[in-house]
C-alpha positions as CSV (number, residue, x, y, z in Angstrom):
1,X,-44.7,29.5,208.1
2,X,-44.5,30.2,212.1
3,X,-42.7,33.1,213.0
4,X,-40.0,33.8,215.6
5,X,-39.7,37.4,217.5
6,X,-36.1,37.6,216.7
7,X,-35.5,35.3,213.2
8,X,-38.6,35.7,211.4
9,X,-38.8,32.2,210.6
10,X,-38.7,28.9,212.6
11,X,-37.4,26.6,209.8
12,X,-35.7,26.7,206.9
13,X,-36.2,24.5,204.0
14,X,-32.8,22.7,203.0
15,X,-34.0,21.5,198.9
16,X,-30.6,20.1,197.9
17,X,-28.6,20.7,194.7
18,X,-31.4,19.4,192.6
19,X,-35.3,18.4,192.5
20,X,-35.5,15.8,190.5
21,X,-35.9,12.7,191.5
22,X,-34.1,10.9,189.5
23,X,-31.0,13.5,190.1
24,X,-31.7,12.9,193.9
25,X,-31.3,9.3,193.9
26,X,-28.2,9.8,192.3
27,X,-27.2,12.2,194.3
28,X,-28.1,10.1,197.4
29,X,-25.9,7.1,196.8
30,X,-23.0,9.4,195.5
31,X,-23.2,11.3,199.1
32,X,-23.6,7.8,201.0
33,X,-20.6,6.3,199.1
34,X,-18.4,9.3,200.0
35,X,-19.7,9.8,203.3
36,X,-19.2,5.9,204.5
37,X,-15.5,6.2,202.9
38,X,-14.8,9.1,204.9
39,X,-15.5,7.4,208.1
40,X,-13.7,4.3,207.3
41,X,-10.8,6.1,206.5
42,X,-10.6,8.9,208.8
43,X,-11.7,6.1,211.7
44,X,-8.3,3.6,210.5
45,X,-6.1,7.0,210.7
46,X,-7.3,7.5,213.9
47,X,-7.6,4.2,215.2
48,X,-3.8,3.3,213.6
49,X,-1.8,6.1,215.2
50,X,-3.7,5.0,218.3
51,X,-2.7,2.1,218.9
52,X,0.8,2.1,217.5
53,X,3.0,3.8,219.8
54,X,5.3,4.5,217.3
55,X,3.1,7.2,215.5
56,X,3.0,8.9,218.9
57,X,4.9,12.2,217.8
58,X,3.6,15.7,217.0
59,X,3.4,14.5,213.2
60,X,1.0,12.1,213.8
61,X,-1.0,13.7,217.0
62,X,-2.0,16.3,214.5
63,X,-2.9,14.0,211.4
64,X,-5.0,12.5,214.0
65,X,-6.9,15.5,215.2
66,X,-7.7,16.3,211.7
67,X,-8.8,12.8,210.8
68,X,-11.1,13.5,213.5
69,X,-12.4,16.9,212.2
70,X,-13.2,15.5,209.4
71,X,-14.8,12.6,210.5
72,X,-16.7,15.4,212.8
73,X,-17.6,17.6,209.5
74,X,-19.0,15.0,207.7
75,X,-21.1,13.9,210.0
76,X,-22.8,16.9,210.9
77,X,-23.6,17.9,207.2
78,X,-24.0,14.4,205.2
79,X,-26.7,12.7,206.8
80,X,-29.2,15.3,207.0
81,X,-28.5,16.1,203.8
82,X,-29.3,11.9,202.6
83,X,-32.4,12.2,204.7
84,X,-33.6,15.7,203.1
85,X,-32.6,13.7,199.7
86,X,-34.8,10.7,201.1
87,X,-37.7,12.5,202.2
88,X,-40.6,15.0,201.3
89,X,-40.1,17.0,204.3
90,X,-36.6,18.7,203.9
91,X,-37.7,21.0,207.2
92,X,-34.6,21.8,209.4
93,X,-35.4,24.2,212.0
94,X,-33.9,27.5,212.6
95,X,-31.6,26.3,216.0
96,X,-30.6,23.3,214.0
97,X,-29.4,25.3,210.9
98,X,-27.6,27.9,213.3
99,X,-26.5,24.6,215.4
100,X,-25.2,23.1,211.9
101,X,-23.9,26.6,211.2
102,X,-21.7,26.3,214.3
103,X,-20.2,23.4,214.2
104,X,-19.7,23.6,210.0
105,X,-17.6,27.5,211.0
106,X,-16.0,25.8,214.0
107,X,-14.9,22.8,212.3
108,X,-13.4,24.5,209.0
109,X,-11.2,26.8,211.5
110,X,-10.4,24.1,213.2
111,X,-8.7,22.5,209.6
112,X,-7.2,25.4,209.1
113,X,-5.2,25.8,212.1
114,X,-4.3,22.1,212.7
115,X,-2.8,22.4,209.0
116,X,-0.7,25.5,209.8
117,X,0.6,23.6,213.1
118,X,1.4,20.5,210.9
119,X,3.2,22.6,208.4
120,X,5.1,24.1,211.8
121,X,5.7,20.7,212.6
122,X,7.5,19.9,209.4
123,X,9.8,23.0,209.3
124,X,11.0,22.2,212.6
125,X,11.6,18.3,211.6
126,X,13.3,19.8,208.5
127,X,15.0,22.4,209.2
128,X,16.0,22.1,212.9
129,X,16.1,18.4,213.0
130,X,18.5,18.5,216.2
131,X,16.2,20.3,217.8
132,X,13.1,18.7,217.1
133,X,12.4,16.9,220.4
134,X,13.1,19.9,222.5
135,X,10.8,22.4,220.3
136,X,7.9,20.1,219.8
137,X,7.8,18.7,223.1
138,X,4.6,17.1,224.3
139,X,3.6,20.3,226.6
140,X,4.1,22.5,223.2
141,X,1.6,20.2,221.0
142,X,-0.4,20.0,223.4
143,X,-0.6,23.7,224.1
144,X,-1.2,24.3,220.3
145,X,-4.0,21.8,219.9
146,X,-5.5,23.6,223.1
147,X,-5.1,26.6,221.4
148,X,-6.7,25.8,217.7
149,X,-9.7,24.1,219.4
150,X,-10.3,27.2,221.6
151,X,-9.6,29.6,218.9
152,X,-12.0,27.3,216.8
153,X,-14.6,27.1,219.1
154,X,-14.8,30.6,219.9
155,X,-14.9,32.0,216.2
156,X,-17.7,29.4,215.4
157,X,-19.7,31.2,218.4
158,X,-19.1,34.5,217.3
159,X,-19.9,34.1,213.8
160,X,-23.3,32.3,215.2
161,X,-24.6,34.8,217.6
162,X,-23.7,37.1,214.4
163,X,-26.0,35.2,212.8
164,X,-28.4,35.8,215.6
165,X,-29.1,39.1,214.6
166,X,-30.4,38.5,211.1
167,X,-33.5,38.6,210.6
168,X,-35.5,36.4,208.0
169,X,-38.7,36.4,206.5
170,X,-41.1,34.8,203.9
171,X,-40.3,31.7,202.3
172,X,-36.9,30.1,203.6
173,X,-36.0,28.1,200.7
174,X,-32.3,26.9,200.5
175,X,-31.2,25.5,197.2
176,X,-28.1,23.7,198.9
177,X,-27.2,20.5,201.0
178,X,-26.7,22.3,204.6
179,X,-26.7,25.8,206.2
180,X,-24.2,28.1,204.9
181,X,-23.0,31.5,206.0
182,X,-23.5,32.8,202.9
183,X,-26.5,31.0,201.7
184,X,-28.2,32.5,204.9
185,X,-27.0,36.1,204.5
186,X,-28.6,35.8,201.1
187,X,-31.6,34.8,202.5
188,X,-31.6,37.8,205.1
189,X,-34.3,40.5,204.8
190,X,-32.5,43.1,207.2
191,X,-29.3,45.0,206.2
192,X,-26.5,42.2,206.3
193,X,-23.6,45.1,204.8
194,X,-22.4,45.6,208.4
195,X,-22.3,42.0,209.3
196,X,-20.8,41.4,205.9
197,X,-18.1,43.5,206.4
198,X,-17.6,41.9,209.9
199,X,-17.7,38.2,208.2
200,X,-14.8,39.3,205.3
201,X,-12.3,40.8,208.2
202,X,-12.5,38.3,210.5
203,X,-12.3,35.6,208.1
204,X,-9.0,37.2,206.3
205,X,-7.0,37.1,210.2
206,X,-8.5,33.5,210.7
207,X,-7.6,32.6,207.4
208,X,-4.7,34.3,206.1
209,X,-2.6,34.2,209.2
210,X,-2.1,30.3,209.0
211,X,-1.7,29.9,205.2
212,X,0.9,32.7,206.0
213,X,2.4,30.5,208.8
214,X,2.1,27.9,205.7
215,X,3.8,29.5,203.2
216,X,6.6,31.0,205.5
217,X,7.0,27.4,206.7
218,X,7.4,26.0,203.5
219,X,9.3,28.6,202.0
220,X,12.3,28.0,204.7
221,X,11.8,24.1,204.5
222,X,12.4,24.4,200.3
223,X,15.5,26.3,201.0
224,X,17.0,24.0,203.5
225,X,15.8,20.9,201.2
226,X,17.9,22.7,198.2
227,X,21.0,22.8,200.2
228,X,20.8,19.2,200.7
229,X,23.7,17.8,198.4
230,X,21.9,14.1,198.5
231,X,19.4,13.5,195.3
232,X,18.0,10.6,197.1
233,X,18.1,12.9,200.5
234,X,16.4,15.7,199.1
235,X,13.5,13.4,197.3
236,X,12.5,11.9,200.8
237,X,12.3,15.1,202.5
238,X,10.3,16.8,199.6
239,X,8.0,13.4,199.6
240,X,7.5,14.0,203.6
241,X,5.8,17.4,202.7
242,X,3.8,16.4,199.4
243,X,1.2,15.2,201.7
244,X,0.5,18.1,203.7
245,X,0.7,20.2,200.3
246,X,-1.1,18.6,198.5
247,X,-4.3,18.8,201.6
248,X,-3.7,22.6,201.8
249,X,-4.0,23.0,198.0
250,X,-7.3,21.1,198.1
251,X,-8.7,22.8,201.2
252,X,-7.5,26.3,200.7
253,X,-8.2,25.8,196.9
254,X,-11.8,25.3,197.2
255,X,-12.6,27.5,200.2
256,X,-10.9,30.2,198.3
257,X,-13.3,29.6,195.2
258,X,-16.6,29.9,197.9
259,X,-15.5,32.7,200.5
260,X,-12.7,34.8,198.2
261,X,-15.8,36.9,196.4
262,X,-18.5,39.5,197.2
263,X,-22.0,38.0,198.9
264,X,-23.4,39.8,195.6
265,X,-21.8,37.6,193.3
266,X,-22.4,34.4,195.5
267,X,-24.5,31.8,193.6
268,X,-25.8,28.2,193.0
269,X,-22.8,27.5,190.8
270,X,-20.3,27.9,194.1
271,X,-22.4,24.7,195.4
272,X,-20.1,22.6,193.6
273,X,-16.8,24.3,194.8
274,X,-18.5,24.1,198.8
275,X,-19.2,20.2,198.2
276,X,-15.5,20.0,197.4
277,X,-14.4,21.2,200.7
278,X,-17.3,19.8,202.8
279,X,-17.0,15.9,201.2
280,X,-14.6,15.6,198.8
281,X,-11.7,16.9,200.9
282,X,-12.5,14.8,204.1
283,X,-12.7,12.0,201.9
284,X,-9.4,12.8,200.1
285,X,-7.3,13.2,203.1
286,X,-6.8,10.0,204.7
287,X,-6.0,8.4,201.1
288,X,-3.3,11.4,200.9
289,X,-1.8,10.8,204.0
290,X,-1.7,7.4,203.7
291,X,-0.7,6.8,200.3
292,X,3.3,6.9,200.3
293,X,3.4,7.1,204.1
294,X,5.3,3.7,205.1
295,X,5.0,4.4,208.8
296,X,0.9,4.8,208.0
297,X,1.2,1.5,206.0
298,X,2.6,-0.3,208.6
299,X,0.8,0.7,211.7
300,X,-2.4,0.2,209.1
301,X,-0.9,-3.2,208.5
302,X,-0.2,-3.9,212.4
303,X,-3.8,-3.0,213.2
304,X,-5.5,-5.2,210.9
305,X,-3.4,-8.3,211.3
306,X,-3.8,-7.9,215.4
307,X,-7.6,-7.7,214.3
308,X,-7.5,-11.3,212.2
309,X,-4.7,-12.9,215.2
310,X,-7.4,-11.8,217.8
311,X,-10.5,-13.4,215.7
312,X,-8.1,-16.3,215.1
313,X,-7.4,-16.8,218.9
């Protein structure tokens, strides 16, 4: 295997879940089918609240952004990993693993933040509904999706230039569908305790701070909900939120099961739990969104019948 001055290796070899052909193929058409209904359904959130300019508010601005890092994740993981599953040479290079590193840290922050501004979004609706056009203005969300995708952008560099400093050697074998932090570190054959250390701290403010926006959010919008002395009333507002609860359980839920643990204890069984939050969940999401959201089924209804009128005319 070449060698690089500072890496120790110039590729890494990305073998996938499983070897066996017959698993493979499986495998292959299971990752296809997710990964072409995550861009169909990501791409009709996006393109609905586009072009219905009643689905311009915050609300929707936001479930747009994250239909769009989604679609984004997807894309940069899935089809190298159908073309390693496709192919005897399952070679990635070292810049493209670090590159697919990037964008995979970036892009998971970037979930995470977006979901603490929507849960922001729906305290405000909820709980200060008189004030809801003054304190989610336009300049405000757009402020706060500036901020997120810097924020975003800026952890997925540092984590990566981390990364820089790691040194591999021998055989670069990695029993898993992309290029993982963890995988990587597990790989390394310098002394990754420091960087280790560096990796669990930073994560927990990324992390932690939003779900605790989350949970403070939620915690004030179940109270105001409560005092609500309409049954009907209080089931639409709770049904408003199930949505957005039911993403951060998923997301948070899986992520938690992968990155919550020592890099000692990581293993091949936590493949199954990163899968959930790198497909599954993308996939999930616009179904979620979308599935008892009548102002979703109607601009999704508006979009396709101005599709069939236009082919018509």
């Amino acid at each position: 295997m070449h060698r690089d001055n500072q890496s120790g290796t110039s590729e890494f070899l990305l073998l996938g879940i499983s070897e066996s052909p017959k698993e493979q193929w499986i495998l292959f058409w299971m990752f296809l089918s997710m990964y072409l209904v995550t861009v169909v359904g990501n791409v009709l959130i996006i393109l609905a609240i586009a072009s219905d300019s009643r689905l311009h508010t915050p609300m929707y601005v936001f479930l747009a952004n994250l239909s769009f890092t989604d679609l984004f994740f997807v894309t940069n993981t899935i089809p190298k990993t159908l073309v390693n599953l496709q192919s005897q040479n399952k070679a990635i290079s070292y810049v493209g693993c670090l590159t697919q590193l990037y964008f995979l840290v970036s892009l998971v922050t970037l979930d995470n933040f977006i979901l603490a501004t929507m849960a922001y979004d729906r305290y405000v609706a909820i709980c200060r509904p008189l004030h809801y056009v003054t304190a989610m203005s336009p300049g405000l969300c757009i402020l706060l999706l500036t901020l997120c995708w810097a924020l975003s952008v800026l952890y997925g560099l540092f984590l990566t230039l981390l990364m820089t400093r790691v040194t591999f050697c021998g055989s670069q074998k990695i029993h898993y569908i992309f290029c993982e932090m963890y995988v990587l570190l597990r790989l390394a054959c310098s002394n990754t305790q420091i960087i280790h250390v560096v990796l669990i701290t930073s994560g927990c403010f990324i992390f932690f701070t939003p779900l605790g926006i989350m949970i403070m959010s939620y915690v004030w919008i179940v109270r105001a909900i409560l005092r609500i002395p309409s049954a009907s009333s209080k089931y639409k507002a709770f049904s408003t939120c199930a949505s957005h609860l039911a993403v951060v359980s998923l997301f948070y839920g899986t992520l938690g099961m992968v990155y919550l643990q020592p890099l000692q204890t990581y293993s091949m069984k936590d493949s199954v739990a990163t899968v959930m939050y790198a497909v599954v969940t993308p996939m999930m999401n616009p179904f979620i969104y979308s599935l008892r959201n009548k102002d979703m089924h109607g601009a999704l209804r508006r979009l396709f019948l101005g599709k069939a009128f236009r082919r018509l005319t």
